[in-house]
VMD Tcl script that draws the C-alpha trace (Angstrom):
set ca {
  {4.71 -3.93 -6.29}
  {5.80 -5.63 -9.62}
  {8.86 -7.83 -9.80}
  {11.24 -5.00 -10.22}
  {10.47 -3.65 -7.18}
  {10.88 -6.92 -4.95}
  {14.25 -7.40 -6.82}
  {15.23 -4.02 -6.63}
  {14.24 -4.15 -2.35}
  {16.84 -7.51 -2.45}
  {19.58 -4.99 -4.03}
  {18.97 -2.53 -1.46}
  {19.70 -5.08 1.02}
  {22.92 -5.97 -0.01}
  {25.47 -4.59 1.50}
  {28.12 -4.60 -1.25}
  {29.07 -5.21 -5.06}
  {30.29 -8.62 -4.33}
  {28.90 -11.83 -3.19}
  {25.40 -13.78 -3.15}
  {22.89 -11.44 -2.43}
  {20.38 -12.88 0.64}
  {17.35 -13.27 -0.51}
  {14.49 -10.60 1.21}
  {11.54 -11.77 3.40}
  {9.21 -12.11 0.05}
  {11.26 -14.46 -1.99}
  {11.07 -17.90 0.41}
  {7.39 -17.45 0.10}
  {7.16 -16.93 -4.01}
  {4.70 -19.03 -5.30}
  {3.43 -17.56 -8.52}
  {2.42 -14.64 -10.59}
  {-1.11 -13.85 -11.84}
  {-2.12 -11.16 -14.22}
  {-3.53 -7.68 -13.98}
  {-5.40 -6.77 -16.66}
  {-9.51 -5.87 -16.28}
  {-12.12 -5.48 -18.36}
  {-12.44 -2.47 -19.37}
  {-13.82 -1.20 -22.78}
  {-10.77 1.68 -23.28}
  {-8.07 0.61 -21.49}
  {-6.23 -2.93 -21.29}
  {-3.97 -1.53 -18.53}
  {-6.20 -1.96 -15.19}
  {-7.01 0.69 -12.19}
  {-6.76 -0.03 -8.35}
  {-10.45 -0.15 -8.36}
  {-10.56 -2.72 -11.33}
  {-7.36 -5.08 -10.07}
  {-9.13 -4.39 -6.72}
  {-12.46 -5.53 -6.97}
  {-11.16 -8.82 -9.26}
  {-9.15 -9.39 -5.76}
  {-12.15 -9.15 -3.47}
  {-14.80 -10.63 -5.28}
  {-13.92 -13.15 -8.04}
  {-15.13 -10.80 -11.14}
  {-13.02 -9.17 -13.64}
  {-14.41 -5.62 -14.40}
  {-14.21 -2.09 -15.79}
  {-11.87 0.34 -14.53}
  {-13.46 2.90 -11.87}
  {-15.67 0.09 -10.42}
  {-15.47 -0.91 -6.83}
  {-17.63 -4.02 -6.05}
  {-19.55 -4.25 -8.80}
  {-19.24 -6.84 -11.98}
  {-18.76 -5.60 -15.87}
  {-22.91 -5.46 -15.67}
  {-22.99 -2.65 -12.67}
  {-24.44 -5.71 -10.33}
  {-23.28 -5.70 -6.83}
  {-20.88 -8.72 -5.83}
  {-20.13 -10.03 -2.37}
  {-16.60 -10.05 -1.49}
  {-14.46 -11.98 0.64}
  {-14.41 -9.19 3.45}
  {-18.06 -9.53 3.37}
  {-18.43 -13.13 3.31}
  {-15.90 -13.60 6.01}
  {-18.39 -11.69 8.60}
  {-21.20 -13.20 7.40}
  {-19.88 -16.65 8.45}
  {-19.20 -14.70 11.98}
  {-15.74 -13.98 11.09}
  {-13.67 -10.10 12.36}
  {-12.68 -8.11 9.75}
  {-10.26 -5.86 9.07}
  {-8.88 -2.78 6.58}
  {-5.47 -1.34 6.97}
  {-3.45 0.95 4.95}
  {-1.47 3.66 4.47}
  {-3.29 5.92 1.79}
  {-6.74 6.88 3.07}
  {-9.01 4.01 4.41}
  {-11.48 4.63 1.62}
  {-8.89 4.57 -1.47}
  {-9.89 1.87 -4.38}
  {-7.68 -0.90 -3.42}
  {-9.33 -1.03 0.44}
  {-12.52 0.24 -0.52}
  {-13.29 -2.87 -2.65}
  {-13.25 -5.14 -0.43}
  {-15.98 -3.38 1.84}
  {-17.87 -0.98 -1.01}
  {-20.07 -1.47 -4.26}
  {-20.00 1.72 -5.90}
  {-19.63 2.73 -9.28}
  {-17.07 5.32 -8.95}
  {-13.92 4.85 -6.78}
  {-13.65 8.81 -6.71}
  {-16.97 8.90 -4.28}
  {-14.97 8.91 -1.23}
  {-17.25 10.78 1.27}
  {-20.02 7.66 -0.18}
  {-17.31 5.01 0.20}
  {-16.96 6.33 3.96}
  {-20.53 6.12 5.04}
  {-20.83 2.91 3.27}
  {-18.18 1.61 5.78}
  {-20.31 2.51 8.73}
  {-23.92 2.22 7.30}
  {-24.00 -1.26 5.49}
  {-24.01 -4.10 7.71}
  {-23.70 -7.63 7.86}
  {-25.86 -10.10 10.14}
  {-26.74 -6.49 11.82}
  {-23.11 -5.54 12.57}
  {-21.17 -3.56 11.12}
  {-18.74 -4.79 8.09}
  {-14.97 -3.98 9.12}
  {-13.98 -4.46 12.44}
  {-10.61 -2.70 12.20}
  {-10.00 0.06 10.30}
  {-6.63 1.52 9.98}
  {-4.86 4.23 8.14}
  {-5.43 7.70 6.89}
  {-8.27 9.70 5.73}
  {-9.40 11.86 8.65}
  {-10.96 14.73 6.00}
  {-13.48 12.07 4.73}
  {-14.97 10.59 7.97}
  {-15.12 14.35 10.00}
  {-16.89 16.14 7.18}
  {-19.21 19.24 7.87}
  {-22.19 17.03 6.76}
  {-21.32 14.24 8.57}
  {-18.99 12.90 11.27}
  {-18.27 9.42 11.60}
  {-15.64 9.09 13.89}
  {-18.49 10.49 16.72}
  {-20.76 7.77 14.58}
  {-18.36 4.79 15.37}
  {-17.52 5.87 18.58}
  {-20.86 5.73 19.84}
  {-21.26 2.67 18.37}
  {-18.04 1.27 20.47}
  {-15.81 1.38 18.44}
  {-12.56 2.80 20.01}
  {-11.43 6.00 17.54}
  {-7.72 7.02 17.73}
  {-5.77 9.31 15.98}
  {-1.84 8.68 17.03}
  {0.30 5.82 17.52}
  {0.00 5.90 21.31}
  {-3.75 6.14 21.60}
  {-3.27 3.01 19.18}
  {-1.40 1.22 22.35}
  {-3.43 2.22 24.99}
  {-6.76 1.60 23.17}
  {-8.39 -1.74 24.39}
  {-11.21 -1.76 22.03}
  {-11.69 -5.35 20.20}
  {-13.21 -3.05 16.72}
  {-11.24 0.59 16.38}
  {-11.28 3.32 13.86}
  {-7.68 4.76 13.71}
  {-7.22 7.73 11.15}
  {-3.58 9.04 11.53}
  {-3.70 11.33 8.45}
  {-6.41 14.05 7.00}
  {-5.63 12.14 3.74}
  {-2.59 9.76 3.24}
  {-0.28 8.82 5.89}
  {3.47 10.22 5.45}
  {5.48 8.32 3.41}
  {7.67 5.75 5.82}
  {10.71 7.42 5.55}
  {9.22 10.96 6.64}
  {7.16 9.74 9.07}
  {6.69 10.99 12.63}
  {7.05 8.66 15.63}
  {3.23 9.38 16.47}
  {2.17 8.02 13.55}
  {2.16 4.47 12.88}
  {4.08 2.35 10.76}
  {2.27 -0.48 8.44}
  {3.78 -3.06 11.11}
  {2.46 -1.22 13.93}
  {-0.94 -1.24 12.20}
  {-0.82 -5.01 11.40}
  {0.05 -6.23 15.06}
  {-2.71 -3.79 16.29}
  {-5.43 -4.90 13.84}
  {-3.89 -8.92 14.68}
  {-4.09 -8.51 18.48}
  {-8.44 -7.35 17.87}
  {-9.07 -9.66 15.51}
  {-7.53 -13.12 16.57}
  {-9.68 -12.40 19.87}
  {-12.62 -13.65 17.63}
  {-12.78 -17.54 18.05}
  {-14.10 -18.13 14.51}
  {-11.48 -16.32 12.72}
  {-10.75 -13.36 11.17}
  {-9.77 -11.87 7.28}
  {-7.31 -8.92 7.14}
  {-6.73 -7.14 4.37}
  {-3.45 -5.00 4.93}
  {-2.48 -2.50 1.58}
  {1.22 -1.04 1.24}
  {-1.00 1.35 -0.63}
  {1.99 4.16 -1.21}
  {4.37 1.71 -3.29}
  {1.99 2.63 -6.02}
  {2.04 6.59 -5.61}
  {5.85 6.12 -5.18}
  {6.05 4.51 -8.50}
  {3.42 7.04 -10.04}
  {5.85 9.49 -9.16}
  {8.87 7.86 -10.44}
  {10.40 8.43 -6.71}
  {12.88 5.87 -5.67}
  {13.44 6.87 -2.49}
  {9.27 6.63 -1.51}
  {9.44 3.16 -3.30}
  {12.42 1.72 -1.43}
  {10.83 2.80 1.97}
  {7.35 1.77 1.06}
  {8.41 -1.55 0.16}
  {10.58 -1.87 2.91}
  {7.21 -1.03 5.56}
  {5.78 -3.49 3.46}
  {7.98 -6.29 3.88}
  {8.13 -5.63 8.03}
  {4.21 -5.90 7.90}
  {4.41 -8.97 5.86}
  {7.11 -10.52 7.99}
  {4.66 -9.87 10.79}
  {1.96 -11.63 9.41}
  {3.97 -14.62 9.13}
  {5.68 -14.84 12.44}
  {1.82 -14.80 13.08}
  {1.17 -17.50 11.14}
  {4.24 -19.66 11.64}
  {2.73 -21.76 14.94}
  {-0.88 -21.85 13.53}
  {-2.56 -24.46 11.32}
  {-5.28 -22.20 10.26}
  {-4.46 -19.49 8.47}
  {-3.02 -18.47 5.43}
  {-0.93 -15.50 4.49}
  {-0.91 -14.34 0.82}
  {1.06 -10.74 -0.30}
  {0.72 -9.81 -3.89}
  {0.16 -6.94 -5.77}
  {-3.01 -5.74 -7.37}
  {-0.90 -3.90 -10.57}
  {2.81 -2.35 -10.59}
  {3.15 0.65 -11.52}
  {6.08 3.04 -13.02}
  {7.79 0.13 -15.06}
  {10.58 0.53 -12.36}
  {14.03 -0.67 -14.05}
  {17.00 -1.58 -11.86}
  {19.72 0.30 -14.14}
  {19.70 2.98 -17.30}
  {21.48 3.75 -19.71}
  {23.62 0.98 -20.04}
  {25.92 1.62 -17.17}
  {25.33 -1.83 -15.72}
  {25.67 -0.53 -11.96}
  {22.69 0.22 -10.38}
  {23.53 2.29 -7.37}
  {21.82 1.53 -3.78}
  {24.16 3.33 -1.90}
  {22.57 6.60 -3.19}
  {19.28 6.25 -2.31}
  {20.46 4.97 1.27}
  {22.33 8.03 1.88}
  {18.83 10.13 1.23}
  {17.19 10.36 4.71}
  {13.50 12.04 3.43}
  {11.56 12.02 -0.15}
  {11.94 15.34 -2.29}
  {8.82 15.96 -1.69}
  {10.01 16.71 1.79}
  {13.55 18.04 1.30}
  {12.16 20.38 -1.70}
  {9.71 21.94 1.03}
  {12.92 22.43 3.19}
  {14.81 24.05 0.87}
  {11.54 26.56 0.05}
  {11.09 27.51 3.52}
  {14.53 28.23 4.38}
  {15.22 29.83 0.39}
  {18.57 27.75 0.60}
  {20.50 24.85 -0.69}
  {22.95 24.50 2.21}
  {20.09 21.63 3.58}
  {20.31 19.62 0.97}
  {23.20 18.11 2.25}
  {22.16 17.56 5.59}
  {19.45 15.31 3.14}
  {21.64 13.98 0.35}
  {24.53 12.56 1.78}
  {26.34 11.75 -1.77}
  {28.65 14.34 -3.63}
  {26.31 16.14 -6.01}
  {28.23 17.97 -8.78}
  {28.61 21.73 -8.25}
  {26.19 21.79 -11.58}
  {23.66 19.75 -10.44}
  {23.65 21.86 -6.96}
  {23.32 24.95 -9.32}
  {20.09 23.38 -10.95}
  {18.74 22.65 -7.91}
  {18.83 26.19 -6.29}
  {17.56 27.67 -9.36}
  {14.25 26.02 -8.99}
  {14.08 27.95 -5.45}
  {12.50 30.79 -7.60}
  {9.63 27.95 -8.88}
  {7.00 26.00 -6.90}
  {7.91 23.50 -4.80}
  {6.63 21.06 -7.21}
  {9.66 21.96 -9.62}
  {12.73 21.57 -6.97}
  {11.15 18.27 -6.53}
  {10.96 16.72 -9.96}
  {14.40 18.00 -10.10}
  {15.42 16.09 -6.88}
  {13.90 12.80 -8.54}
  {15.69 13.43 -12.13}
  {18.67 13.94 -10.02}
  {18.56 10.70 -7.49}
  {17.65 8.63 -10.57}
  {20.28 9.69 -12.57}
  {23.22 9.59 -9.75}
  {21.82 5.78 -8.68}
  {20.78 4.80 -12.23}
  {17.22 3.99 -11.54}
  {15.15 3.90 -14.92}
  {11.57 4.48 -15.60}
  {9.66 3.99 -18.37}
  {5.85 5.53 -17.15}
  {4.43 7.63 -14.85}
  {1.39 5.06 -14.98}
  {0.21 1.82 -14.29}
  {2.22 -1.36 -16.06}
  {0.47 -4.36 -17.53}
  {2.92 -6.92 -16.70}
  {1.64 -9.80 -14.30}
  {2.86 -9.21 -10.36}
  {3.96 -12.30 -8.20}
  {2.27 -13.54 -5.09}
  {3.71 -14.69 -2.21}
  {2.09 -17.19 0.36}
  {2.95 -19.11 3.38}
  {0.80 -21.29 5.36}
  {-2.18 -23.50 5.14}
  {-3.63 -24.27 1.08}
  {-0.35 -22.44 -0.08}
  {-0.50 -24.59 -2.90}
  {-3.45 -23.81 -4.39}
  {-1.71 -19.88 -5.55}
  {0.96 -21.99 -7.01}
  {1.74 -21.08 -10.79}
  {0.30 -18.00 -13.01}
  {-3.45 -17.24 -11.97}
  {-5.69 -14.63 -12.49}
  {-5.98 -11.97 -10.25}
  {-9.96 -13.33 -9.51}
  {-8.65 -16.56 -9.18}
  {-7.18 -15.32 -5.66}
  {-10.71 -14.57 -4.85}
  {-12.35 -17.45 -6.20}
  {-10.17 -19.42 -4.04}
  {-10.33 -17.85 -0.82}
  {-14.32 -18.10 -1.50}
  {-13.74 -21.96 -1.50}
  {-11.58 -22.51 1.68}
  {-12.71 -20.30 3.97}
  {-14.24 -21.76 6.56}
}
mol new
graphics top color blue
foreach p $ca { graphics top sphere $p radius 0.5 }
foreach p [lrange $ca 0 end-1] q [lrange $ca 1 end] { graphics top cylinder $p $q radius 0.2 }
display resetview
């Protein structure tokens, strides 16, 4: 969630072509920027795992990494401290619960793609002689019910409460839970089902557990999906997964607001895409389009397969589409899937002039946001394991 995307989200707000724009929930709370890059011997342009792992733990490293410093050593992280000094913990997201970003702040492993390890570690490493997270939220059902092994009967046994929907969620009075909502990721916000849980339903569940604890708690929460959006050069995923963002960050600080404790801090660990508002040249980047879209073309090109017809798209896309561009579309009926939807993406970045420059990561530095107690301390352009290094020192 680079720049472009928080300015793009403050676009998508505004309601017309005229006028101040309000600014969104992030930009009272800007208080700097830090840089991205790792380590890394190949690549100056940083991984989830890399970014991640500076984040948690204070050390700059290699790409792949998770937990562990440029020399392969195990480092704590903040996650880990925080229970050692008898603090709750918790892990929420909306890729799986074991993806690079969450995983380093609970794993040291030396690849980020050992997902079935990163798993076990979760429930088999402990702290003081409990275990690690507290709260774990998000998808990933495939990796913790595997044919091997099955977790979720682990951590239930161990009292954890385990819940797979959005009402078990509610009705589960469990102070430590396991909630997997997905096999893998969760839906993306906009497609999503009302039984599974939105990244603000997650965050006030994993607040009400872990503020029980009278010596504190540290949440990690992970829009995890603005990334994939931006890997996929889908403005419609981006725009929603910022926006379930911002309503979990929101949340956070209405937490916050009455407290003298606790600080809230929302920054990005890369961005990813290099997301430009405007192409071209037109100077008129158009919001309006992607607001009329009511599901990514992931999930309207899966439509339009099963039913072997355009006439849904406009039940999707509620913008005139050129009889051309319609034509293009159903001609990709006779592809994959895959092919109708890169088509839908060329076509809602073209008709709201959304530019992209990569289907990677971007090496630009990402802005943090903070509210609350030792604010100050974020203020300026850091290093992402400064963040780290600083919670380390006023954590308490």
């Amino acid at each position: 969630m680079g720049f472009s995307y928080t300015t793009g989200l403050r676009y998508f707000n505004h309601d017309s072509r005229k006028g101040f724009m309000n600014p969104t929930i992030f930009d009272q709370y800007f208080i700097g920027s830090q840089s991205t890059y790792s380590l890394d011997r190949e690549s100056n342009i940083t991984d989830s795992a890399a970014a991640g792992t500076a984040l948690a733990t204070g050390y700059k490293t290699y790409n792949g990494v998770l937990g562990l410093n440029i020399d392969k050593q195990a480092v704590p992280t903040i996650l880990e401290y925080a229970k050692f000094l008898g603090k709750s913990t918790g892990l929420v997201g909306t890729s799986q619960v074991n993806h690079a970003t969450l995983a380093a702040f609970a794993s040291h492993i030396e690849s980020r793609e050992q997902y079935d390890q990163i798993a076990d570690d979760y429930f088999d490493e402990m702290i003081e002689g409990k275990h690690k997270i507290d709260v774990i939220l998000g998808g990933g059902t495939s990796y913790f019910m595997r044919n091997d092994r099955n977790l979720v009967e682990e951590f239930f046994k161990s009292g954890f409460g385990c819940v797979t929907n959005v009402l078990e969620l509610a009705a589960d009075k469990n102070e430590q839970v396991l909630g997997l909502f997905a096999p893998v990721e969760l839906p993306k916000s906009i497609d999503r089902k009302l039984s599974v849980p939105s990244l603000l339903q997650m965050t006030n569940a994993a607040l009400k557990r872990l503020q029980q604890n009278p010596d504190g708690f540290f949440l990690l929460v992970e829009g995890s999906q603005i990334d994939w959006a931006g890997h996929d050069n889908d403005i419609v995923a981006a725009m929603s997964e910022v926006k379930d963002f911002e309503a979990a960050f929101n949340t956070a600080i209405q937490f916050a607001a009455n407290r003298d404790d606790t600080i809230v801090i929302a920054t990005a660990d890369h961005s990813t895409g290099g997301m430009s508002i405007d192409r071209d040249g037109n100077h008129k980047w158009n919001p309006g389009v992607i607001k009329s879209i009511s599901a990514t073309p992931l999930v309207i090109a899966r439509r339009l397969h099963e039913t072997k017809s355009i006439v849904p798209l406009k039940h999707y896309m509620c913008f005139p589409l050129d009889d051309e561009d319609v034509k293009m579309v159903e001609s990709t009926l006779e592809m994959e899937v895959e092919d109708t939807r890169q088509m839908l993406i060329h076509l809602i970045n073209d008709y709201s002039s959304t530019g992209w420059t990569t289907k990677g990561h971007t090496g630009e530095d990402v802005p943090i946001y903070a509210y609350g107690l030792n604010r100050h301390l974020f203020s300026g352009r850091i290093e992402n394991s400064d963040i780290a290094k600083i919670l380390f020192e006023i954590i308490d």
